[in-house]
ZALUMZA-268842 format. One record per residue: z, y, x of N, C-alpha, C in turn. Coordinates in nm, 2 decimals, decimal comma, m for minus. Example, Ala and Ser with C-alpha at 12.3 -4.5 7.8 and 13.67 -1.06 7.14 Angstrom:
<atoms>
ATOM   n_up n_north n_east  ca_up ca_north ca_east   c_up c_north c_east
ATOM   0,78   m0,57   1,32   0,78    m0,45    1,23   0,78   m0,33   1,32
ATOM   0,71   m0,22   1,28   0,71    m0,11    1,37   0,79    0,00   1,29
</atoms>
This chain:
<atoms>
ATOM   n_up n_north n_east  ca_up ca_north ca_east   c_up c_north c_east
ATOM   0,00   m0,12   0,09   0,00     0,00    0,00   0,00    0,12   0,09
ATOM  m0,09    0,17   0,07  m0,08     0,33    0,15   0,05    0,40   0,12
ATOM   0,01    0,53   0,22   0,21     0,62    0,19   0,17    0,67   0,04
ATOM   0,08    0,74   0,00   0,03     0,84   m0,11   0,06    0,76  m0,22
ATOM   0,04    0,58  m0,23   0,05     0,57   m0,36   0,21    0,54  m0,35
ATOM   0,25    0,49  m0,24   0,38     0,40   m0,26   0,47    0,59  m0,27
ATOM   0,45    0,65  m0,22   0,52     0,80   m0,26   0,50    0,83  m0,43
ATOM   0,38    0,85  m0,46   0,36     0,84   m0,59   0,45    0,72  m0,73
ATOM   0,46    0,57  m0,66   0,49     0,51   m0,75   0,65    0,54  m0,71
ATOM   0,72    0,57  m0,62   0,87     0,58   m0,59   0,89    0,71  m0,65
ATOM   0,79    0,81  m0,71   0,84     0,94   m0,74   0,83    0,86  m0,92
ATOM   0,78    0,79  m0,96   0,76     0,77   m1,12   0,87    0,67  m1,11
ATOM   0,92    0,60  m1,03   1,02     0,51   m1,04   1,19    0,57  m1,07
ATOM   1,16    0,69  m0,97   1,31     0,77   m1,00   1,30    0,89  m1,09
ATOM   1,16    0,94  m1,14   1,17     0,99   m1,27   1,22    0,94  m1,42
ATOM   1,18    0,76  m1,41   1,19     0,68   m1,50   1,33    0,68  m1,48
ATOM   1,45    0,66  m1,37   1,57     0,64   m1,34   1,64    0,79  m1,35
ATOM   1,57    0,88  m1,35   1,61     1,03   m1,42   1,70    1,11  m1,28
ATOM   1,63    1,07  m1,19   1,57     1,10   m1,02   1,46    1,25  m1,02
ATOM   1,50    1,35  m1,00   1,40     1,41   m0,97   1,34    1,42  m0,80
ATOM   1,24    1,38  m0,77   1,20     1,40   m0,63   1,12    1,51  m0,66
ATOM   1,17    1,60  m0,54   1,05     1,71   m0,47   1,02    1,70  m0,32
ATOM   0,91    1,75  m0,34   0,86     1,71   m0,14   0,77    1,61  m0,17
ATOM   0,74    1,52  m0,26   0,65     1,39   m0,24   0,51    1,43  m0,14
ATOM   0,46    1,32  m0,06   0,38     1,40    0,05   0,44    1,40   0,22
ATOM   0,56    1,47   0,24   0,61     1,48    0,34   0,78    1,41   0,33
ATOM   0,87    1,45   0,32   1,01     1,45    0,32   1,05    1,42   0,16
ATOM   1,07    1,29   0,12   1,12     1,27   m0,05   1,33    1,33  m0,02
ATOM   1,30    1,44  m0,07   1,46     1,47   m0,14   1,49    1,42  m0,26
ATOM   1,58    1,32  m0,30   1,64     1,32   m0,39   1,75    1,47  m0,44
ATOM   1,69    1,50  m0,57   1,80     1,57   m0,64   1,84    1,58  m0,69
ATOM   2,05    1,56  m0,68   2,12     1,51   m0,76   2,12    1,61  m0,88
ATOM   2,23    1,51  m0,98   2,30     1,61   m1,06   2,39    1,74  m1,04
ATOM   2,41    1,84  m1,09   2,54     1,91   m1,11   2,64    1,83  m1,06
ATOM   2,78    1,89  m1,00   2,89     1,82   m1,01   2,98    1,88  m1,16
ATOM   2,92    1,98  m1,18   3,01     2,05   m1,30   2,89    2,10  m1,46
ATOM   2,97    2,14  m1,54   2,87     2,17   m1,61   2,89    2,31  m1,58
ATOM   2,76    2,42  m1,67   2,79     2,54   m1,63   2,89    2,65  m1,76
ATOM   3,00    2,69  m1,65   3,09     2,77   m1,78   3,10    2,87  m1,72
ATOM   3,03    3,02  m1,76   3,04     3,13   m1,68   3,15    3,23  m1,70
ATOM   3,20    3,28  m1,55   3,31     3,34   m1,56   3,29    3,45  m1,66
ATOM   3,38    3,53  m1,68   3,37     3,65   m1,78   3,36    3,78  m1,71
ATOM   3,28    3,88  m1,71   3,27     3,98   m1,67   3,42    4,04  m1,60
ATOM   3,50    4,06  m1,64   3,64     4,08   m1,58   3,70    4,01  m1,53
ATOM   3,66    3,89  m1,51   3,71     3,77   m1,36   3,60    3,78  m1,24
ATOM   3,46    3,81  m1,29   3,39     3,86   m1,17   3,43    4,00  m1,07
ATOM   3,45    4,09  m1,18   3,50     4,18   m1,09   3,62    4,19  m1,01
ATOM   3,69    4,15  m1,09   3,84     4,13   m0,99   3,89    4,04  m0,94
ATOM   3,80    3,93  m0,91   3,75     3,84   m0,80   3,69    3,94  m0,70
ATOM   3,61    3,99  m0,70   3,52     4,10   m0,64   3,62    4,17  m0,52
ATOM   3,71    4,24  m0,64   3,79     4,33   m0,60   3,95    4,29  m0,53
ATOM   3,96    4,15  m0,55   4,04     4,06   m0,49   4,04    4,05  m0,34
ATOM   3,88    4,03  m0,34   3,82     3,98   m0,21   3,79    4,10  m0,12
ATOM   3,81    4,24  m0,18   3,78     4,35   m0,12   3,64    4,39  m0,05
ATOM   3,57    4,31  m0,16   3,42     4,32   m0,09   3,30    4,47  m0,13
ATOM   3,26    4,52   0,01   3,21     4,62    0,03   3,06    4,61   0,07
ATOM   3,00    4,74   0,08   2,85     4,69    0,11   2,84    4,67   0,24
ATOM   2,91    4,63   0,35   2,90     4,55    0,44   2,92    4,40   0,46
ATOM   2,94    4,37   0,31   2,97     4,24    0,26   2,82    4,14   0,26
ATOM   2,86    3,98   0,25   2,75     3,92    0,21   2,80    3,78   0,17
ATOM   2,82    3,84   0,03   2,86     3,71   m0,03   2,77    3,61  m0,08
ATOM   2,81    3,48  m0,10   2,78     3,35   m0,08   2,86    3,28  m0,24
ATOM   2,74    3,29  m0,38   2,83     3,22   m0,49   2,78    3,08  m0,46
ATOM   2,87    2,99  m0,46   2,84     2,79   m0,44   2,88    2,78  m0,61
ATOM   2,73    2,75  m0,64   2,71     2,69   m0,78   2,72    2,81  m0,85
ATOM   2,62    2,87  m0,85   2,61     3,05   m0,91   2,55    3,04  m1,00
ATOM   2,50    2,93  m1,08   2,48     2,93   m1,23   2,43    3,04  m1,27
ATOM   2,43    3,11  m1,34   2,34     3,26   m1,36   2,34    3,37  m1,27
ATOM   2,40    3,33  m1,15   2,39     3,47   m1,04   2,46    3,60  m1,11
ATOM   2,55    3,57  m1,16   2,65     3,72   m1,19   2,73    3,75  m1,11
ATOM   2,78    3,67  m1,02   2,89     3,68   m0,90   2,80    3,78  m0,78
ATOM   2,71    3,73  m0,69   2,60     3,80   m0,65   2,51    3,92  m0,69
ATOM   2,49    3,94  m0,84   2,39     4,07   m0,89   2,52    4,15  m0,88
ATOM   2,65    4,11  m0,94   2,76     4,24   m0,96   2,80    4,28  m0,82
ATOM   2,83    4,21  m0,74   2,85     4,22   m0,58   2,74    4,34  m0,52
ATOM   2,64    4,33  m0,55   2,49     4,37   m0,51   2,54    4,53  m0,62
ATOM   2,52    4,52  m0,70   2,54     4,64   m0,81   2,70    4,72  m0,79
ATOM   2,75    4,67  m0,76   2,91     4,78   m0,80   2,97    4,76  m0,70
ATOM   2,94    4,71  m0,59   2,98     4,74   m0,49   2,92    4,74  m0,32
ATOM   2,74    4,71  m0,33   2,69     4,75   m0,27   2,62    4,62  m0,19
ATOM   2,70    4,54  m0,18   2,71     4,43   m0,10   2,58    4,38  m0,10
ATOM   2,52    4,30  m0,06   2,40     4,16   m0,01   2,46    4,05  m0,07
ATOM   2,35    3,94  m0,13   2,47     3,80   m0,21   2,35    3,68  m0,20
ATOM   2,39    3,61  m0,19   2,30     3,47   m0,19   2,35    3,36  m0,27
ATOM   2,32    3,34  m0,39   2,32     3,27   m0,51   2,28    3,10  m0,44
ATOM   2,37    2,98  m0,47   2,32     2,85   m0,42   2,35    2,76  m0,56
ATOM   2,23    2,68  m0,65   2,27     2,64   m0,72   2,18    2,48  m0,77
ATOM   2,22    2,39  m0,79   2,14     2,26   m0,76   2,05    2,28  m0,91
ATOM   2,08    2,31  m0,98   2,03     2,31   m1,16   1,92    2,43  m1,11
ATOM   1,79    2,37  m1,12   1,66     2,48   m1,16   1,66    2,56  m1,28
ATOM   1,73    2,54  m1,38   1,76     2,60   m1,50   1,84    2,75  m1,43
ATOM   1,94    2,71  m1,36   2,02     2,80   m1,36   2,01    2,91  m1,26
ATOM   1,89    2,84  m1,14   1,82     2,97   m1,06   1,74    3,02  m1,13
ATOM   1,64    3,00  m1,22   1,58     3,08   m1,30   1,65    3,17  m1,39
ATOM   1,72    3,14  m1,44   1,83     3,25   m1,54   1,86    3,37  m1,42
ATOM   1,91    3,28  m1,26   2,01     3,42   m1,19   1,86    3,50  m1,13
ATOM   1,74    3,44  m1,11   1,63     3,54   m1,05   1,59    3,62  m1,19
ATOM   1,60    3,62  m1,29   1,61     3,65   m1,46   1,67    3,78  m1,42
ATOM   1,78    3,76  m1,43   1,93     3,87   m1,41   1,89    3,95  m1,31
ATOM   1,85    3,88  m1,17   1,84     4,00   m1,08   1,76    4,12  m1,08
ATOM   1,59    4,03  m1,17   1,52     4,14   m1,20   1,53    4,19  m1,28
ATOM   1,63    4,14  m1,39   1,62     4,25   m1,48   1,73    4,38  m1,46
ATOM   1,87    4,35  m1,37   1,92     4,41   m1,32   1,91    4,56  m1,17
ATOM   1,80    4,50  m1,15   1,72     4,61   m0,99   1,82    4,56  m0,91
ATOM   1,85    4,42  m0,88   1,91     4,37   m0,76   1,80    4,28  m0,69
ATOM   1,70    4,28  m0,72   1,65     4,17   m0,60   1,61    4,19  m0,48
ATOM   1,63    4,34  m0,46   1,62     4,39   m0,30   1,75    4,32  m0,24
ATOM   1,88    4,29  m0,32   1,97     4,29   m0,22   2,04    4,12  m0,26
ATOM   1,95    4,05  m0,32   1,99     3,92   m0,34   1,91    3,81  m0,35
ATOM   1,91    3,74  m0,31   1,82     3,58   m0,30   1,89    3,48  m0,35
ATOM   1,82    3,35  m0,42   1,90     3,27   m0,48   1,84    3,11  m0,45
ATOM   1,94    3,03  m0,38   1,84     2,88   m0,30   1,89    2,81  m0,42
ATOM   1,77    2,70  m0,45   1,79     2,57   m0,53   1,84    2,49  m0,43
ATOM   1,97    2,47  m0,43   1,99     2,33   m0,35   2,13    2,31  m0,38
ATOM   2,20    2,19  m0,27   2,30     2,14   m0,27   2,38    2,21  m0,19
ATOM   2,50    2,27  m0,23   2,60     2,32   m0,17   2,68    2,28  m0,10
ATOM   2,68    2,17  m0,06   2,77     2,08    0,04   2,64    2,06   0,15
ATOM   2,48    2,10   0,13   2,43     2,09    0,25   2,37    2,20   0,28
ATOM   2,38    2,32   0,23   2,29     2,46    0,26   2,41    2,55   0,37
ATOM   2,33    2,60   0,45   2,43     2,68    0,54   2,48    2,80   0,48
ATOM   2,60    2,77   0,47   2,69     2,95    0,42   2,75    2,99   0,59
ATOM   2,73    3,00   0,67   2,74     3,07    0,80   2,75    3,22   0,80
ATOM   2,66    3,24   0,74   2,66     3,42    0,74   2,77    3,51   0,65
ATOM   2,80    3,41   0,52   2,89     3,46    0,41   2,96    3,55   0,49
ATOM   3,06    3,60   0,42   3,15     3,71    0,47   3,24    3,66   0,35
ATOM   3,21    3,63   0,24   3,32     3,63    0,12   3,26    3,48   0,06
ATOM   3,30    3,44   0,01   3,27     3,28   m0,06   3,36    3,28  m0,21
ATOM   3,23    3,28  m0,32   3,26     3,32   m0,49   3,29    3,14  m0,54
ATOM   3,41    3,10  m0,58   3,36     2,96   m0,65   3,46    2,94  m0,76
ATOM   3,32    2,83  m0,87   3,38     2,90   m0,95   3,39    2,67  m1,01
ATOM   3,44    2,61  m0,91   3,42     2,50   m0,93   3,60    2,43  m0,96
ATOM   3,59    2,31  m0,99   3,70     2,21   m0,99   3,79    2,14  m0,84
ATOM   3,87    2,14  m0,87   4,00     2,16   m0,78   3,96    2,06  m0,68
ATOM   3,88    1,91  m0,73   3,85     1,79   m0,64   3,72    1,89  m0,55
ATOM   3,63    1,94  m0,61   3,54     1,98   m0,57   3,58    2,13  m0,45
ATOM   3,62    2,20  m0,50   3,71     2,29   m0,39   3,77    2,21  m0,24
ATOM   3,81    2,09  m0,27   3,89     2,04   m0,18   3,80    1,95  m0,11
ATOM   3,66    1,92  m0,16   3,55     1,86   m0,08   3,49    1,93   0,00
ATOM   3,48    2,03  m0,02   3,40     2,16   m0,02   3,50    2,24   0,14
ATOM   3,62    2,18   0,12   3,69     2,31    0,19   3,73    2,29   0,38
ATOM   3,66    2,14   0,42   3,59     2,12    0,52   3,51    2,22   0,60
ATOM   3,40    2,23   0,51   3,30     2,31    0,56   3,29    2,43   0,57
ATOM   3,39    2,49   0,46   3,46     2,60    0,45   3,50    2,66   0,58
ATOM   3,61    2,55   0,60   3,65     2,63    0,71   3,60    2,57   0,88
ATOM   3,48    2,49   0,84   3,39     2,44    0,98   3,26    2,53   1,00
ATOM   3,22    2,64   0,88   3,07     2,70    0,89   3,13    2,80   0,88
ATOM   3,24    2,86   0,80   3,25     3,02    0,80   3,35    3,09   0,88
ATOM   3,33    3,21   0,98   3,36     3,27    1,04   3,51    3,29   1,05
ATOM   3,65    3,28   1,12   3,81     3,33    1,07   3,77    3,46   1,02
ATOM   3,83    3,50   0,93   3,88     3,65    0,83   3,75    3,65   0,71
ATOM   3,67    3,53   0,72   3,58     3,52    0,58   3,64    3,51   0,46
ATOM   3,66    3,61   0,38   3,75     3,58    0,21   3,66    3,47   0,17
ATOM   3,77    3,38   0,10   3,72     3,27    0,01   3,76    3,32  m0,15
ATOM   3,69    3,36  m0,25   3,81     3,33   m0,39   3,74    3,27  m0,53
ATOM   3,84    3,20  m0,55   3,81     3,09   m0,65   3,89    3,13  m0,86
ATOM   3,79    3,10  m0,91   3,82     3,12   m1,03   3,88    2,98  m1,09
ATOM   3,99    2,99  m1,09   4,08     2,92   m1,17   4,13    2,77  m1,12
ATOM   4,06    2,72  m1,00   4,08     2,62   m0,97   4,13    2,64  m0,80
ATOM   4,24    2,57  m0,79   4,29     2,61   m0,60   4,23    2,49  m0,50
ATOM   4,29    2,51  m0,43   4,24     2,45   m0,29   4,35    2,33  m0,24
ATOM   4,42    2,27  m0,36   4,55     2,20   m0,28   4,66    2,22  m0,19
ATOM   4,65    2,17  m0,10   4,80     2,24   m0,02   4,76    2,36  m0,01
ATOM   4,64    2,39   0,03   4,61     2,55    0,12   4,65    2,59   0,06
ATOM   4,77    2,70   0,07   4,80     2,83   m0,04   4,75    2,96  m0,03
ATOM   4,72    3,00  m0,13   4,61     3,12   m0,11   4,70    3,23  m0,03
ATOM   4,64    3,34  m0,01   4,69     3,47    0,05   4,76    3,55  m0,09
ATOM   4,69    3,53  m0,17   4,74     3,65   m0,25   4,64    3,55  m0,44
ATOM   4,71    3,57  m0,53   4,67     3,53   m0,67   4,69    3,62  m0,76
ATOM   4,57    3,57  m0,88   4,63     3,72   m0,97   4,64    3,60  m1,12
ATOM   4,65    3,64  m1,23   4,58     3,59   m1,35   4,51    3,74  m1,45
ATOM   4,38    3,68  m1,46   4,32     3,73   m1,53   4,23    3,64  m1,62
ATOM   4,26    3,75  m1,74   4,20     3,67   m1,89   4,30    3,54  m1,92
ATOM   4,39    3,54  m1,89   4,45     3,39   m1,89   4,46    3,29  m1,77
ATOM   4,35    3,32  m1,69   4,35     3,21   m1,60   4,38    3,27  m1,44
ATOM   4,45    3,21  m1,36   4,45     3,22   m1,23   4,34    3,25  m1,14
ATOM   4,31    3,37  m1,02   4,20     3,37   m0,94   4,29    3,36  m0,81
ATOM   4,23    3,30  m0,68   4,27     3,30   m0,59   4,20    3,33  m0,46
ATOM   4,26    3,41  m0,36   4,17     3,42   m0,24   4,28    3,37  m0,10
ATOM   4,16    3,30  m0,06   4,19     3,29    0,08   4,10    3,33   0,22
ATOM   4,21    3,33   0,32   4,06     3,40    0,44   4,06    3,25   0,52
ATOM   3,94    3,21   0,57   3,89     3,13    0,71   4,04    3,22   0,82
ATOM   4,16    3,08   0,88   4,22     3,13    0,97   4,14    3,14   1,11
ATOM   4,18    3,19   1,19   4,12     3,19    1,35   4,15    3,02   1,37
ATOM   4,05    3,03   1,50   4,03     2,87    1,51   4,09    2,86   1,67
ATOM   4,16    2,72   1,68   4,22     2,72    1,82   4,36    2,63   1,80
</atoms>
């Protein structure tokens, strides 16, 4: 069997198995599911997450599973910053490139379709998440192996396990939390 058909029949095999492959041709990526479904924060948990994190337009925040990109466009809008949206659901980068242009943020935001446990957040400055406590604590490895000491982390409503945050608020009912990447050594 040649590569073109056996690519072709392994891409209908894991469509049938509810498998999306992209790349057929060169590199077959499997792309998983979501780990969460999407529940978006509320306009007053973005900001004071925001404002938690003390992020300014020298900022460059990094939302992991940015589902409509409101963490990033508000960042980009009300406080000047640069933001990079990462989110595995193609539904839900389309909605946040939606938002940006309908907002006049796409000078200062980009948004990747992929997996957040393998895309590089190196540059972040601040880290928006808006995921479950198991998933925080999978996540919080790389956290603090890619991002820089004095990088804000803050999380909407779910913590980080032992790590105790620096500082917590509750808003709208629920708990936000930030923490920084300590110095390494």
């Amino acid at each position: 069997m040649n590569r073109r058909r056996f690519l072709n029949a392994l891409g209908a095999m894991s469509v049938m198995n509810g498998v999306a492959l992209v790349g057929a041709g060169r590199d077959v990526l499997a792309q998983r599911t979501p780990d969460v479904i999407f529940v978006p924060s509320s306009f007053d948990v973005v900001v004071q997450m925001l404002k938690l994190a003390e992020v300014t337009s020298k900022d460059i925040v990094y939302d992991l599973g940015c589902g409509d990109g409101r963490f990033v466009v508000t960042a980009a809008r009300q406080f000047g910053a640069r933001g990079v949206g990462i989110d595995i659901d193609p539904e839900r980068i389309q909605e946040a490139r939606e938002l940006s242009a309908r907002t006049g943020a796409d000078d200062k935001v980009r948004f990747i379709q992929g997996d957040l446990f393998e895309t590089d957040i190196s540059e972040a400055t601040v880290v928006t998440l808006y995921l479950l406590t198991r998933l925080n604590l999978k996540l919080r490895p790389k956290l603090l192996k890619e991002l820089k000491p004095g990088t804000r982390i803050v999380s909407h409503a779910f913590d980080m396990g032992d790590w105790k945050p620096e500082k917590s608020e509750m808003v709208g009912g629920a708990p936000i939390y930030l923490w920084r990447v300590p110095p390494r050594g």
